[in-house]
C-alpha positions as CSV (number, residue, x, y, z in Angstrom):
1,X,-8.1,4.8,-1.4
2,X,-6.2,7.5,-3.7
3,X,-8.9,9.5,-6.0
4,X,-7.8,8.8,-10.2
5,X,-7.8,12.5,-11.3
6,X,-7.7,11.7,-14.6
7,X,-11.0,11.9,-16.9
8,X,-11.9,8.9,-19.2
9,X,-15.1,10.4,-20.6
10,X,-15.7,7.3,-22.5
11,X,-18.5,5.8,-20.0
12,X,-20.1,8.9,-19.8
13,X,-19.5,9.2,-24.2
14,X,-21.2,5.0,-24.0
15,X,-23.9,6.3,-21.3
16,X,-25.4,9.4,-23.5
17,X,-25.4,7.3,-26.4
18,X,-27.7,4.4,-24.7
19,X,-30.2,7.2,-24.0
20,X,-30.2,9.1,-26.9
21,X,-31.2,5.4,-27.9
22,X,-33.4,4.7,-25.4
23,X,-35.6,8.4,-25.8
24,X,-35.9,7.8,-29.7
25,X,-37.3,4.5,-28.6
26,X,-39.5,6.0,-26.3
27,X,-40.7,8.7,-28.6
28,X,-41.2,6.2,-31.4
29,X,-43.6,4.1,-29.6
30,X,-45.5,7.1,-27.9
31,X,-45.9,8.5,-31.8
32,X,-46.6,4.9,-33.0
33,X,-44.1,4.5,-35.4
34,X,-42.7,1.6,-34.3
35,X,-42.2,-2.2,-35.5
36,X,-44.2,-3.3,-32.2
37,X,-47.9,-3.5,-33.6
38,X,-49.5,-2.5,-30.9
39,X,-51.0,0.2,-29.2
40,X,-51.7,-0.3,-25.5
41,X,-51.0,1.7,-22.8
42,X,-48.7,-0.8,-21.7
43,X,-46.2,0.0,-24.6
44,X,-46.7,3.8,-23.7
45,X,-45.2,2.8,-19.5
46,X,-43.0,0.8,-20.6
47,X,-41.1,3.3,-22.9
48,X,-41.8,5.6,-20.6
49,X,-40.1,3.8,-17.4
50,X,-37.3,2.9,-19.7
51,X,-36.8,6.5,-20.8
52,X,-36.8,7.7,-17.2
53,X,-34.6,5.1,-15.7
54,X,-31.7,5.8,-18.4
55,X,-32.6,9.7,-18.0
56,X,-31.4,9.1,-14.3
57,X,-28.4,6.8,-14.5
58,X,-27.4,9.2,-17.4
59,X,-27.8,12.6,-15.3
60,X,-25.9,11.0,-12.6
61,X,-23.0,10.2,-14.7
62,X,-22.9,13.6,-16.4
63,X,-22.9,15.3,-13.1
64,X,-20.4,13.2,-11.7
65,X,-18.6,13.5,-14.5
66,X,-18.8,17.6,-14.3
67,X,-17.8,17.4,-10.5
68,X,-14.7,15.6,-11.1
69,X,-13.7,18.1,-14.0
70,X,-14.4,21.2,-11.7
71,X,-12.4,19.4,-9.3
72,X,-9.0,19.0,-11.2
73,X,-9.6,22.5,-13.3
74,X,-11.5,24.5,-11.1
75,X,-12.2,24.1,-7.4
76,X,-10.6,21.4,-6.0
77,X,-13.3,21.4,-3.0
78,X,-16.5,21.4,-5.0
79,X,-17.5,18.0,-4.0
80,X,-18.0,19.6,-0.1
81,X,-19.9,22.4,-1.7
82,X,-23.9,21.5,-2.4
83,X,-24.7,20.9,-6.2
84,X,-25.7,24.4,-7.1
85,X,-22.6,25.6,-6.6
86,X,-21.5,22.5,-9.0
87,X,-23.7,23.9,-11.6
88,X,-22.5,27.8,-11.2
89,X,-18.9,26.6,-11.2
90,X,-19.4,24.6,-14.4
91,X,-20.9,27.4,-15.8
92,X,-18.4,29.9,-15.3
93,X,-15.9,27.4,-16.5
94,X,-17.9,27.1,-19.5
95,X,-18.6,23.7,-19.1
96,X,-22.6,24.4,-19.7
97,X,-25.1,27.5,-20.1
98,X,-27.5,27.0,-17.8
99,X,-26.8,26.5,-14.4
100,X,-30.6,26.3,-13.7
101,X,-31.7,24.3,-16.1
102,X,-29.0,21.4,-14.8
103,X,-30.4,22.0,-11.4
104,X,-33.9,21.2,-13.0
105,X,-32.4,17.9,-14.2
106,X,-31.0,17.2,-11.3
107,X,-34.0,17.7,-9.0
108,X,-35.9,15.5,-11.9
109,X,-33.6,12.9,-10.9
110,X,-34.3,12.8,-7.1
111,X,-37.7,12.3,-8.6
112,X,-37.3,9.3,-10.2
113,X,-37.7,7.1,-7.5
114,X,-41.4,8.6,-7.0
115,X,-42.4,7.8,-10.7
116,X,-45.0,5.3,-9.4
117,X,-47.5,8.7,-9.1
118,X,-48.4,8.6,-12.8
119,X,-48.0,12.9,-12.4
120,X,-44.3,12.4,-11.9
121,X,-43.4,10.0,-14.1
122,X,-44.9,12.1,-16.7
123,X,-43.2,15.2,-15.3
124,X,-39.8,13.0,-15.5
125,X,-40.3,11.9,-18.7
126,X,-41.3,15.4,-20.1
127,X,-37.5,16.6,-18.4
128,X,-35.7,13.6,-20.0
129,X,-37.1,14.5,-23.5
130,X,-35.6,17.8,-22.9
131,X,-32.1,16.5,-21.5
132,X,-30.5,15.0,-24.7
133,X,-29.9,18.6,-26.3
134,X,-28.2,19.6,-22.7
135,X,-26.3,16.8,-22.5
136,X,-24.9,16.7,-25.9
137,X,-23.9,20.4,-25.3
138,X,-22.2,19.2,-22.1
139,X,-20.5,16.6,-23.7
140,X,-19.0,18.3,-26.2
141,X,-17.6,20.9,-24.3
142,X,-16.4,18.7,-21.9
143,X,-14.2,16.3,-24.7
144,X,-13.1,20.2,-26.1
145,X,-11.5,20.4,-22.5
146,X,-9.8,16.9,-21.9
């Protein structure tokens, strides 16, 4: 199977926006200000899994998405290299600032499949709330560059 190497950005452009959607809808119903009249802590999970599972699928496209661009414009053998070295090359390409704060959301979602411990699935959730401003920085560089 031949690998595309050109970037369409457009799923990963259609994935940020579901969870920029998704956390305001999260955030809403954890502040209360939301059309659903009530005030259980079921609402609260509930926004709170959802939040957590788009935070995941969402990181995993942005890092795919970074891989494949350090791949055609950077280092063409990243994806044998472990994903710090992702993160540092992206960095130095000036793909992203932080190379440790991408590692952080990365690690966050490994996590996501232990968010059954109420701990980590508020630990998660705290990361995703923090992920939208990373994101959209990533994303914007990243259409600059394509």
């Amino acid at each position: 199977m031949e690998f595309d190497e050109t970037l369409d950005i457009s799923d990963l452009i259609k994935c940020a926006d579901n969870f920029y959607k998704t956390m305001q809808m999260a955030q809403d119903i954890e502040s209360g200000h939301t059309i659903i009249d009530d005030d259980s802590d079921f609402l609260h999970t509930f926004a709170r899994s959802a939040a957590i599972q788009v935070f995941e699928i969402t990181v995993e496209s942005a890092w795919k998405m970074m891989q494949r661009w350090v791949k055609i414009n950077a280092d063409n053998k990243i994806h044998e290299k472990p994903k710090r070295e992702l993160f540092r090359t992206a960095h130095q390409s000036g793909l992203i600032d932080d190379p440790v704060v991408w590692w952080t959301f990365f690690d966050g979602r490994n996590k996501t499949s232990h968010t059954y411990h109420e701990e980590t699935a508020e630990e998660v959730y705290a990361l995703a709330k923090t992920f939208g401003a990373y994101l959209q920085d990533f994303t914007e560089r990243l259409q600059a560059r394509v």
